[in-house]
N, C-alpha and C positions, 0 to 999 in steps of 0.2 A: 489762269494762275492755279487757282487747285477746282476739281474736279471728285466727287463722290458718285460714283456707279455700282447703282444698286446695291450698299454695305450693310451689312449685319453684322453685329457683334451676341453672340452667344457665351454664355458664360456657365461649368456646370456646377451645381447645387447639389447639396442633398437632397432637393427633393425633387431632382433634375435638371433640365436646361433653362433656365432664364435667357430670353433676348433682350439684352440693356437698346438695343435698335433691331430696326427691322426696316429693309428695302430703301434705304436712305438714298437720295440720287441730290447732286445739286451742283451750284457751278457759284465760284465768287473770281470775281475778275482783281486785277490790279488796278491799286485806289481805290479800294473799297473798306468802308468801315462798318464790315459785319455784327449783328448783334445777335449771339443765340439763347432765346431765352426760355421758359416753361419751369414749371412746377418741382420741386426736389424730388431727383428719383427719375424723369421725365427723361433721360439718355445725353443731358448736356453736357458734364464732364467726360463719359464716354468718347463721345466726339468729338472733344475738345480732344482728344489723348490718341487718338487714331489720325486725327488734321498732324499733330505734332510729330508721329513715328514715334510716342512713347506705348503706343499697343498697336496691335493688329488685327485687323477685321476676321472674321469668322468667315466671311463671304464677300462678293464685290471688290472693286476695284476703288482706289485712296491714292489721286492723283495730284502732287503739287509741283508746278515749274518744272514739268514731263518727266518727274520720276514716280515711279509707281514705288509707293511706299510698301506695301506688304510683300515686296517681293526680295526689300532687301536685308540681308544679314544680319544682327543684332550689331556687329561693330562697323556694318555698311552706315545703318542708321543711326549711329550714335555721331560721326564723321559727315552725315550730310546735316541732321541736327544741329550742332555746331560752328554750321558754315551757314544754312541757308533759312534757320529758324529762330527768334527770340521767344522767348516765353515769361508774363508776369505773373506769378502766383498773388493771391489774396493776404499770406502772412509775409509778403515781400521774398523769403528766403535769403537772407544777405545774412554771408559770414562774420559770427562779432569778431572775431580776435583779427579781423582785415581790416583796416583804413576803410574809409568809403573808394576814395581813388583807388583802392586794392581790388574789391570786388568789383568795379566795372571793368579793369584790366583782366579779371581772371580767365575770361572765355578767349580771349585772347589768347594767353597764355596756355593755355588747354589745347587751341587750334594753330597757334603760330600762323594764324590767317595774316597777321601782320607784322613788319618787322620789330623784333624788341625793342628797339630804342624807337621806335615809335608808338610805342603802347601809351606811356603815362600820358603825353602829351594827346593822341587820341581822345583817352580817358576823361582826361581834362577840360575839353571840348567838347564834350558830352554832356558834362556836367553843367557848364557853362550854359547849354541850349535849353535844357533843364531847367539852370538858375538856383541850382547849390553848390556852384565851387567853391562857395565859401568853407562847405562841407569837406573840401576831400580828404582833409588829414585827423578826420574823426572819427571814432567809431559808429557803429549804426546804431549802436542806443542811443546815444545821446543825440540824436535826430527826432524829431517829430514824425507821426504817421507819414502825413503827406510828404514829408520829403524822406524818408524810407523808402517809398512807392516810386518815387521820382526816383531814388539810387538806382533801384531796383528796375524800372524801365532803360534809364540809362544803360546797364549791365545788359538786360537786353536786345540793344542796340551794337552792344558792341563790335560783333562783328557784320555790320551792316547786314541782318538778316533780309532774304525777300519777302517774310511772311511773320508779322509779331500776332502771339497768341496772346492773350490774357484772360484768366480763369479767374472769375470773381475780384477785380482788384480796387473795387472801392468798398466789397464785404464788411473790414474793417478800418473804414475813415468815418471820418464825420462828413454831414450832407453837404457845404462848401467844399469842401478836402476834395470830395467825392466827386461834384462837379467839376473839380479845377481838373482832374487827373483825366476824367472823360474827354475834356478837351483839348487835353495834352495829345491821349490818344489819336481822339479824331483826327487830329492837326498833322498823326503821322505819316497818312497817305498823301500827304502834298510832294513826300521822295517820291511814291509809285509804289511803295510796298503797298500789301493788305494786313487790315488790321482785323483780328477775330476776336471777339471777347464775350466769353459766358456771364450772364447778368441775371439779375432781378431790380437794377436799376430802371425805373422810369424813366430818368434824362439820357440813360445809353439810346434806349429806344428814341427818342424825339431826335437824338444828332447821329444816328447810327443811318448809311444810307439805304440800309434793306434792315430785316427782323426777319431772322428765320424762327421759329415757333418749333416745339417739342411737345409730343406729348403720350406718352406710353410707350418712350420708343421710337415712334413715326412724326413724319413733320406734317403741319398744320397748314393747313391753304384758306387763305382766308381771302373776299374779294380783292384785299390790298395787295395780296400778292403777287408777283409775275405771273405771269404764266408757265405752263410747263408745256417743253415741246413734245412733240411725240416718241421721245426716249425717256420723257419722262425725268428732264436734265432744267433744273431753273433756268432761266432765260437769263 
């Protein structure tokens, strides 16, 4: 499902070249509920934003569901984003002046992946697997964290991504909230997608089926790890 060959991300500075990574190789299959985790600074959102086509590697190859992402277009990858990616941010991102059923139809709406009159009721059904349709004709204020986050994975979802990313999304919940949303996650590779998510949660790590580890940059091998074959590609 996605693939990392040997990627670097270089960035320049004033006071030169910064590598946010260096030599990154790795492999996560479908049904996987990836956990990337290390220290602030450590190159995890980096690689969160290169898995997603919202950057581009400096070097190496960024390989998900056989397109090689650094090779495509700015509006190549905006069009497969759209179609083959979800993404949860930590401050949810959900539009106020939109209904909650508003914002999980948006991506829709954007990609016409699915027909119009079938969006709301889509929508609906999302929400429902969730378990805030109670929610949809509200706005996102007047929701609570965790069902914010819930909107907000729904939305997500919407156009049946193969690959859901999530960057910090239990940051701001509370510790139950925060468990409930991990499970949610987890639960989501039971379609076949893969789920990625940058943490500093301890309970990601115990339900997460691998831990990849960061740390300067480079990723961290520890005995629990797989192995690496001789490409030097996680097993």
């Amino acid at each position: 499902m996605i693939e990392l060959r040997r990627v670097g991300k270089t960035y320049p500075t004033p006071g030169g070249a910064f590598a946010a990574l260096t030599d990154i190789s790795l492999h996560i299959e479908r049904s996987e509920f990836v956990a990337i985790v290390g220290q602030s600074g450590s190159g995890k959102s980096t690689l969160l934003n290169l898995l997603a086509g919202l950057d581009r590697p400096t070097s190496g190859e960024v390989i998900v569901d056989g397109a090689d992402i650094g090779q495509l277009t700015e509006r190549e990858a905006s069009v497969w984003r759209g179609t083959n990616v979800g993404i949860v941010f930590q401050f949810f991102q959900l539009l106020p002046t939109l209904t909650v059923v508003e914002n999980v139809m948006l991506p829709m709406d954007l990609c016409a992946k699915w027909p119009r009159r079938e969006r709301r009721a889509r929508a609906t059904r999302l929400l429902e697997r969730l378990g805030i349709a109670d929610q949809a004709d509200k706005r996102p204020a007047t929701l609570s964290g965790g069902q914010q986050q819930r909107a907000a994975v729904a939305r997500a979802l919407a156009n049946d991504p193969k690959v859901l990313f999530a960057d910090e999304p239990t940051g701001n919940l509370d510790s139950r909230t925060a468990r409930e949303t991990i499970d949610l996650l987890a639960g989501l590779t039971a379609d076949g997608r893969a789920v990625v998510m940058v943490t500093h949660d301890l309970n990601a790590r115990a339900l997460a089926s691998r831990t990849i580890e960061l740390s300067d940059g480079r990723t961290v091998t520890t005995p629990a790890d797989s192995a690496l074959d001789p490409r030097g590609v996680f097993a």
